[in-house]
C-alpha positions in Angstrom: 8.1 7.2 -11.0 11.0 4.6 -11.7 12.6 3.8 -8.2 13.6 0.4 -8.6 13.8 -2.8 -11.1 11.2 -3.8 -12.7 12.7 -7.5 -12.3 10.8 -8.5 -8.7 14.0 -10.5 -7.5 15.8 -7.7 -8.3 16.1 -5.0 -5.4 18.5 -2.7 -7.8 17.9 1.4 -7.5 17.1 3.4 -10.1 19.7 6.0 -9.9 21.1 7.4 -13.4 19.6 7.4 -16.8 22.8 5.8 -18.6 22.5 2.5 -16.1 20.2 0.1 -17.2 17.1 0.4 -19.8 14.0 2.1 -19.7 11.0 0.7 -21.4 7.8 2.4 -22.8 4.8 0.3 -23.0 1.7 1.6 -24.7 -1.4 1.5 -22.2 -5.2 1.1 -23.0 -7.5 3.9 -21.9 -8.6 2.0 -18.8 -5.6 1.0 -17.6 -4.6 2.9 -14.7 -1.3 1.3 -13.2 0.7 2.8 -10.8 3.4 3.4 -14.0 1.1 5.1 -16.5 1.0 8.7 -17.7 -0.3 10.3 -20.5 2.6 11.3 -23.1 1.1 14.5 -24.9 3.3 13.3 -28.0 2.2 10.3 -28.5 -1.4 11.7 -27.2 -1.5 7.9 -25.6 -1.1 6.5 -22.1 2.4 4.8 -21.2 3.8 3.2 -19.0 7.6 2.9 -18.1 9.8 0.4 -16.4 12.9 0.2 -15.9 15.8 -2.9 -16.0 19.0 -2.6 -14.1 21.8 -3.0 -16.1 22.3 -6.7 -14.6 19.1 -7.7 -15.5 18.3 -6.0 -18.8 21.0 -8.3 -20.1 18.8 -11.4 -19.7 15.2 -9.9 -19.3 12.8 -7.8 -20.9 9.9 -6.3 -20.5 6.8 -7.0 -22.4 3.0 -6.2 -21.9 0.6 -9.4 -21.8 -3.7 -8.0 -21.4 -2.7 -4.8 -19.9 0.1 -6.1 -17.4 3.2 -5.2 -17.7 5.6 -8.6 -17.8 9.6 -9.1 -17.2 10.7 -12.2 -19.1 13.8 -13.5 -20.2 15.2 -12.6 -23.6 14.7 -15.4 -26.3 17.7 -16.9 -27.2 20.1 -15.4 -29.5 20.7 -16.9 -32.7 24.4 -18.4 -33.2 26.6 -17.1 -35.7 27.0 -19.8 -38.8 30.1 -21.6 -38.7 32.9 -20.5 -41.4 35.5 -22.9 -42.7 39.0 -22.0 -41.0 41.0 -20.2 -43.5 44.5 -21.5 -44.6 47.5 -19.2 -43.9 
């Protein structure tokens, strides 16, 4: 069950869907965290976390050997500079 953010430093609520951003991580057979379930549809184990809306702007959340990790969102990359046009 989601009850807070995945972010540690973080002491956000999960409260409503349409806040923040759930994410589904694919889970090995052996890997029994506290977050996985089996999805019938996917007939694979998952595992969901969730990022308050705060946080999901800088973080994500990624799995590294079976744990899942939050980490900060690469950089985006800038926009290329256009000449200023002439009125």
């Amino acid at each position: 069950m989601l009850s807070k953010c995945a972010n540690p430093a973080c002491s956000a609520s999960f409260r409503y869907l349409h806040e923040g951003r759930i994410f589904t991580l694919l889970c090995e057979p052996e890997f029994r965290g506290a977050h996985a379930v089996w999805d019938r549809a996917a007939e694979q184990h998952v595992a969901r976390f969730w990022l308050c809306d705060a946080c999901s702007q800088t973080m994500t959340v990624c799995r590294v050997n079976d744990h899942a990790v939050v980490r900060p969102l690469p950089p985006r990359p800038r926009a290329a500079s256009h000449p200023a046009i002439a009125a």
